[in-house]
C-alpha positions in Angstrom: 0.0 0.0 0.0 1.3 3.6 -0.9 0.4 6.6 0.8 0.1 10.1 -1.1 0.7 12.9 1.8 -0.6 15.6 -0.3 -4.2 15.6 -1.8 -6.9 18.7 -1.2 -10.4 17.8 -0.8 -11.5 21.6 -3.1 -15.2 20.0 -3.4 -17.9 18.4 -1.8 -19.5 16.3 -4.2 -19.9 12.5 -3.8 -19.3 11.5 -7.1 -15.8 13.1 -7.0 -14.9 11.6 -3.9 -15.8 8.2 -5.1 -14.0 8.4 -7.9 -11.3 9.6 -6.0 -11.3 6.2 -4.1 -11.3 4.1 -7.1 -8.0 6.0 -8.5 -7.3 5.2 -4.6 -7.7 1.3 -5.5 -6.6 1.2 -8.9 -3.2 2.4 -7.1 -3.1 0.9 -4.3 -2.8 4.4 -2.5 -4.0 5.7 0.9 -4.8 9.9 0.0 -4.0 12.0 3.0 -6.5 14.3 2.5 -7.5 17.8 3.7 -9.7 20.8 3.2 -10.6 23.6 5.2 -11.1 27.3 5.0 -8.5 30.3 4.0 -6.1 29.2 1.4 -5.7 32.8 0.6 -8.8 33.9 -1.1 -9.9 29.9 -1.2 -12.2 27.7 1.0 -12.0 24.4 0.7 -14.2 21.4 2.1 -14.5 21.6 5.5 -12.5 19.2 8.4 -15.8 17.9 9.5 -16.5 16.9 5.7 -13.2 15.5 5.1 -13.3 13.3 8.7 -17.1 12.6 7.5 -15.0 10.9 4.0 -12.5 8.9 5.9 -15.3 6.9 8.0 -17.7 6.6 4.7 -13.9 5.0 3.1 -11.9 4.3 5.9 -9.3 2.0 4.0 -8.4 4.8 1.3 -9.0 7.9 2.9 -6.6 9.7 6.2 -8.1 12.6 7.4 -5.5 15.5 7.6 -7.3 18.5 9.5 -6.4 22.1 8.0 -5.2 24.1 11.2 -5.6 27.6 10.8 -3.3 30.0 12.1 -3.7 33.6 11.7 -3.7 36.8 14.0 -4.9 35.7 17.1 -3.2 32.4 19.1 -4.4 29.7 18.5 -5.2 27.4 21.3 -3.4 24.3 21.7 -6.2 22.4 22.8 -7.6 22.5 19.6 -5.2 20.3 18.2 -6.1 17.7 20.8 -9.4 18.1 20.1 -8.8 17.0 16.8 -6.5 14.2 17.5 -10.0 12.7 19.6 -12.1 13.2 16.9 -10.0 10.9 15.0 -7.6 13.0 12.3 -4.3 11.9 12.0 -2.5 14.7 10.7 -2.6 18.8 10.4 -2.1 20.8 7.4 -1.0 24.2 7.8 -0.7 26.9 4.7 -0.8 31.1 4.4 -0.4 32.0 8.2 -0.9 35.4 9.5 2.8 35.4 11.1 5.4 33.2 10.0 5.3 29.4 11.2 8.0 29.7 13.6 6.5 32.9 15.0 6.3 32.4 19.0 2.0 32.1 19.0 2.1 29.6 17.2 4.7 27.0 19.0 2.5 25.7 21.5 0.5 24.5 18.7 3.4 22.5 17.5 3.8 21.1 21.1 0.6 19.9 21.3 0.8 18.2 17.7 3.9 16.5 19.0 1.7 15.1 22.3 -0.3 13.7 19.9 1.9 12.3 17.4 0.2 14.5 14.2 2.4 15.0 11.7 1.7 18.6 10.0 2.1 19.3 6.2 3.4 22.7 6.0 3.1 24.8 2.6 6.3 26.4 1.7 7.6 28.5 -1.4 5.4 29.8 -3.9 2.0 30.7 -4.1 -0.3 32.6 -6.4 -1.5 36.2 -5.9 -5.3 36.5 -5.3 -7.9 38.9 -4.0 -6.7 38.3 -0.4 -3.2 39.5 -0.7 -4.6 42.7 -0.8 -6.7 42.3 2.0 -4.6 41.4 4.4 -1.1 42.7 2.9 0.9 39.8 4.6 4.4 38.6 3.9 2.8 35.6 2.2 6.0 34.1 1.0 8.0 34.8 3.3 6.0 33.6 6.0 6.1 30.0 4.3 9.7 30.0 3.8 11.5 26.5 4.4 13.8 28.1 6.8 10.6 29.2 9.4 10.6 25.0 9.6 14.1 25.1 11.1 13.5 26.7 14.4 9.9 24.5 14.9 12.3 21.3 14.2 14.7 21.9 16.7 12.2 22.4 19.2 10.0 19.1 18.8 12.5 16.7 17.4 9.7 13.8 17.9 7.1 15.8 15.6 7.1 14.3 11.6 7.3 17.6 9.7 6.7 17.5 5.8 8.1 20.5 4.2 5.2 20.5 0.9 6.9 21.6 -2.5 10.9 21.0 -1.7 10.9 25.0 -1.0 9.8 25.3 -4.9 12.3 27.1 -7.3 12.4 30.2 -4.9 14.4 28.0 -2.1 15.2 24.4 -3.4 18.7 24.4 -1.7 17.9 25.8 1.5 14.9 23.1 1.4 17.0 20.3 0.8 20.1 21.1 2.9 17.1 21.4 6.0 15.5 18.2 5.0 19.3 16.8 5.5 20.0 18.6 8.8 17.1 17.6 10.4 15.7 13.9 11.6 12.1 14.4 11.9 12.1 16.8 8.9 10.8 15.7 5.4 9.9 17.0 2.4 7.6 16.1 -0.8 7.6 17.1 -4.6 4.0 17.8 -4.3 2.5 20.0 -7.5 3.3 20.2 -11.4 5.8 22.5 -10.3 7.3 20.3 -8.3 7.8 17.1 -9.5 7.4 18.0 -12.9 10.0 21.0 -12.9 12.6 18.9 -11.3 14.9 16.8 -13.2 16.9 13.8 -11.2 20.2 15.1 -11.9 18.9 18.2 -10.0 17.5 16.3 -7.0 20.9 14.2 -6.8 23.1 17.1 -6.3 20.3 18.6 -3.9 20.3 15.8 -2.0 23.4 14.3 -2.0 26.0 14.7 1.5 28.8 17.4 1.0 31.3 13.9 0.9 29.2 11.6 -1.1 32.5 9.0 -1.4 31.7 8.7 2.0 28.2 8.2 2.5 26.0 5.6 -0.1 23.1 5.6 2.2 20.8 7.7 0.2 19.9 9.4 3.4 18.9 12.3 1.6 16.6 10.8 -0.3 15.1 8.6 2.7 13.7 12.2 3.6 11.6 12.1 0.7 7.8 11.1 0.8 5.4 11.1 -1.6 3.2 14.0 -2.3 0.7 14.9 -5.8 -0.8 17.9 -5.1 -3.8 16.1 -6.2 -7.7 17.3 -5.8 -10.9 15.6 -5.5 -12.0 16.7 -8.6 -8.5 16.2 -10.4 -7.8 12.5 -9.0 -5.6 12.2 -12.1 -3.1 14.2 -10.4 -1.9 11.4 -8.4 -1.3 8.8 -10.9 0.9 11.1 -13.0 2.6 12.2 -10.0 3.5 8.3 -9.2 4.5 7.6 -12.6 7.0 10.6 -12.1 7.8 9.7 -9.1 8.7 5.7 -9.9 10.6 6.7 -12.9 13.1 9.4 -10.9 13.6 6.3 -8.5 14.5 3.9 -11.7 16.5 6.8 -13.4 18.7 7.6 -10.1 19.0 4.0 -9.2 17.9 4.0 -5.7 17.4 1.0 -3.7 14.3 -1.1 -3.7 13.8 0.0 0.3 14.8 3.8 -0.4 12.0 4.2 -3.2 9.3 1.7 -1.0 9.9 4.4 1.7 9.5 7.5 -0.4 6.3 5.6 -2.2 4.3 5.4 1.4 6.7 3.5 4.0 8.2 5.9 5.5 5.0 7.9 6.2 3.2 4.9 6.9 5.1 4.3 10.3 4.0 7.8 11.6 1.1 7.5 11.7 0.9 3.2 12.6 3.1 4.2 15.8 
């Protein structure tokens, strides 16, 4: 069984969820999915419909709850909250501050209680309506580098870094993915794994010696990650043939590609 970190649930509608479970099936892929309200000048489904999807298909679909965090702290109970109503993960995308801002850390301690991974949002993201609105530092508030600080401080929290950074901080995403344990990172989007050739991701994620290291623990931090929607299932079989053929062109060990294709994330959330 695979497991794809990185699928939105944009729409409500039954027939697009079920046949979001049969590409599910026909891939033998668990979909992380999550919705929720304020991506920028977007609302998605909300957590109640996506937790609502993963008991109606409990074998295909992991409920990922969208975590908002804006102006005013949040409150850390929320997140257990969550956890007790049965999600598994948080997602997290266009804060008010940036993610390592000092409101928003006991959040982060309270995902680590309950063993959530979050899926963070980092690099680039398209203007809308919003920006105007509320005139934030969008980008740089979802820089890889505010995942740094959050990292040190709960080294048992799984963090995905979504988008490797995109093309605004590919190296400063991958050198953090190889600093870090509990830090990870997906090729989630059409700019993403489709922009990214595996030449480039070798010399990303390749150790400063690599004579001396033929571990491919730069690539162990890898998980897979479409960027796929309800609507747009499609997404995430493209996105796995990508991904399988980078593994075949690079060479990677049988276990190295098995983890990026859904073991790795698999443990998280089996623990």
């Amino acid at each position: 069984m695979r497991l794809d970190l990185h699928v939105h649930c944009n729409v409500t509608d039954p027939a697009a969820a079920a046949e979001l479970v049969r590409t599910c099936e026909k891939l033998s892929t668990r979909a992380a999915l999550s919705g929720g309200s304020r991506y920028g000048a977007r609302d998605y489904a909300s957590n109640d419909y996506v937790l609502g999807l993963s008991k109606q298909y409990p074998d295909w679909i992991l409920p990922m709850a969208r975590f908002d965090l804006w102006e005013t702290a949040p409150d850390p109970a929320a997140v257990h909250k969550l956890a007790e109503q049965g999600f598994r993960g948080l997602k997290c995308i266009y804060p008010f501050y940036p993610y390592d801002h000092d409101s928003y850390m006991p959040v982060y301690a309270a995902a680590s209680q309950c063993r959530l991974p979050i899926l963070f949002h980092t690099g680039n993201y398209r203007p809308s309506e919003a920006d105007a609105r509320w005139q934030r530092p969008v980008l740089t508030n979802m820089s890889p580098l505010t995942l740094d600080r959050i990292a040190r401080s709960f080294p048992d929290l799984k963090i995905v870094m979504a988008h490797l950074g995109t093309t605004f901080w590919r190296l400063e995403a991958a050198e953090l993915i190889k600093l870090h344990p509990n830090l990870y990172s997906d090729l989630a989007g059409c700019g993403s794994w489709m922009a990214l050739a595996p030449e480039t991701l070798v010399k990303l994620l390749s150790p400063t010696i690599p004579l001396l290291d033929s571990s491919y623990r730069g690539f162990r931090k890898l998980v897979l990650g479409s960027d796929a929607y309800v609507n747009i299932p499609g997404i995430m079989t493209d996105a796995q043939a990508w991904y399988d053929a980078f593994c075949r062109k690079i060479g990677l060990p049988e276990d190295v590609a098995k983890g990026i294709m859904g073991d790795t994330a698999a443990a998280w959330f089996e623990a």
